[in-house]
Steps between C-alpha positions, in 0.01 A plus 500: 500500500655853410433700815604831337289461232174430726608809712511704190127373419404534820620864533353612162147329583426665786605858427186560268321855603166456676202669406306718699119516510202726607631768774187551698572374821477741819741506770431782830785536696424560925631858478143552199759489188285309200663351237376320206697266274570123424550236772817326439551283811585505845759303626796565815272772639459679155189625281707487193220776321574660048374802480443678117647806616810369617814270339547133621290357824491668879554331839225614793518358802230257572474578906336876364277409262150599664267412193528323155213374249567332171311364220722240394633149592727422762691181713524598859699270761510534828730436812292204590542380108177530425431626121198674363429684150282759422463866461642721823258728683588683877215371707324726679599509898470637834775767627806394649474186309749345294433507144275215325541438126240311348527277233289434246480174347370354149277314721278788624671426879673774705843453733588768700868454630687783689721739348843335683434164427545521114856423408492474118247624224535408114311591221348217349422499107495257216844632350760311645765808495297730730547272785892472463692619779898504512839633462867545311837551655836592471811545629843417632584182642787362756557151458729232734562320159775754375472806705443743267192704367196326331257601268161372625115523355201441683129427438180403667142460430182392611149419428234461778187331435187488730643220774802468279866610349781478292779620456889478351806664614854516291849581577787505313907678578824443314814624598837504346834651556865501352711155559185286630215357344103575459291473812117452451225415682119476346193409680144433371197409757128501456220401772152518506308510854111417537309588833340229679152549745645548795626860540811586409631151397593383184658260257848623279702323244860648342750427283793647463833470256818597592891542335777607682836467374655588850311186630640326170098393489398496075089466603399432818115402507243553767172398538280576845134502653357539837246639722558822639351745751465926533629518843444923460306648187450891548601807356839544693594115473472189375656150657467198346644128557482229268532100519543226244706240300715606169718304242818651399771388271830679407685465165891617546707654241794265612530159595428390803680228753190461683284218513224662613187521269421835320131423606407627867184446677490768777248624778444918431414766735483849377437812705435877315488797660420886356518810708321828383518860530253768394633526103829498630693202580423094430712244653451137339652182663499147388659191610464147392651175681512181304628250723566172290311170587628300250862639562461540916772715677481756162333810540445769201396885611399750276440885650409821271477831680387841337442787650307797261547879559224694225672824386238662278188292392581145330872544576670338762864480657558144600739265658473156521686190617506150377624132625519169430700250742549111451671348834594191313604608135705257268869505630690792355182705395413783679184491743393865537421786279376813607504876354361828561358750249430862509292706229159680384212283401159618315197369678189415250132430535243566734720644753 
């Protein structure tokens, strides 16, 4: 498989421009400010709101939002993980009392949930770009493989359905410098996650593909499910810990003096966790254990870290960290490599 060429793919898939659509919604603010536009989203904390009259889409902050009514179609989750759709109208209330939205569903029915326990809003439509949500980044790299600078690209994306998502992440960094030779490291992974009836838990499956020339590893394949749980789901936070079995198996670019089968059966445990500031900072952490069953005393770990400062808009400063450890590598191959990256990014979508 020619990672570089599904990264490439991947990156110019996803970059499409999204269209926008009727801007009638009405937002009031608690200090009486009304403002009417189109609804992007609200996610972290953030009514992500396009207005005609200004360029490119503005951040409000969700906690001062007194009223909003729209006309058209949304998914709203909440902290609990319960998901509705419908059209948005404030529901009427006594004073001193928190805000109610009411949704109104296809069905005729009403839900009133309050204001603070909606996490995320999407627009839902039939075109499949409108509901993309994602970013690009890029920067400078330091890698253990040759200590020198790297130049690294970045991508995410994802597509949320009604109790359901998707979504794909790339990486890919090369570094070279005088007297040694090429250092490159590519990484493909894609996982879809479906919510189950009880609140907040749910069932994920991933697979990822990875080359790294510092680990001497030509494709290393992963495939992973498991049943996971939202241990924290609200606008500051979210903390979530997943359990399951995965198959791995590693193809390296040199021969090997080890026995050991390519093909790993291994027990997985994954934990993410994302931090969030009022439109201003996002820190993302995710770490993955694969302790082998079918190899016991062999333990992979895989850890990404980024943490997102927005500048102006979609564009971000950003600096992330990566790893990937084997504690029982083939003798004479390395067992770590890790790397840090520092850069802008463009966020895209409904956010």
């Amino acid at each position: 498989m020619k990672i570089g060429a599904a990264i490439l793919c991947f990156t110019l898939l996803f970059t499409v421009p999204l269209f926008a659509r009727e801007k009638s919604d009405v937002i009031v603010m608690n200090n009486g400010d009304r403002l009417t536009g189109e609804i992007k989203g609200l996610d972290s904390g953030v009514l992500f709101v396009k207005f005609d009259y200004m360029d490119g889409t503005s951040s409000i902050q969700w906690s001062k939002v007194n009223h909003l009514e729209s006309k058209q179609l949304f998914m709203v989750k909440t902290e609990d993980g319960s998901v509705y759709t419908g059209t948005l109208l404030t529901a009427e209330g006594l004073a001193g009392r928190p805000m109610q939205i009411q949704i109104l569903e296809s069905a005729g029915q009403a839900e009133e949930v309050a204001q603070s326990q909606i996490v995320k809003v999407y627009q839902t439509a039939d075109g499949f770009w409108r509901r993309l949500n994602g970013d690009i980044n890029s920067g400078i790299m330091y890698s253990k493989g040759n200590q020198t600078t790297q130049y690294n690209l970045s991508s995410s994306v994802e597509y949320p359905g009604e109790r359901w998502a998707a979504g794909a992440n790339m990486s890919s960094s090369f570094a070279s410098s005088s007297g040694d030779s090429v250092s490159t490291r590519n990484s493909l992974g894609i996982n879809a996650l479906r919510l189950l009836r009880w609140n907040n838990w749910y069932y994920s499956g991933t697979s990822s593909f990875l080359q790294s020339s510092t680990q001497d590893i030509r494709l290393q394949t992963n495939l992973s499910g498991g049943i996971g749980r939202y241990f924290k789901n609200t606008n500051h936070a979210q903390i979530s810990l997943l359990a399951g079995f995965g198959w791995q198996n590693t193809s390296y670019s040199h021969p090997t003096n080890s026995r050991a089968s390519p093909n790993i059966a291994a027990a997985v445990v994954t934990t993410e966790l994302k931090f969030f500031r009022f439109d201003k900072t996002n820190l993302d952490v995710t770490a993955t254990v694969f302790p082998a069953l079918s190899q016991p005393g062999r333990v992979f770990v895989n850890t990404n870290m980024t943490y997102f400062v927005r500048l102006y808009r979609h564009l971000t400063w950003n600096v992330s960290f990566y790893g990937n450890w084997d504690n029982q590598p083939p003798s004479h191959f390395s067992g770590s490599d890790y790397g840090t990256t520092s850069g802008l990014g463009w966020k895209f979508g409904n956010r």
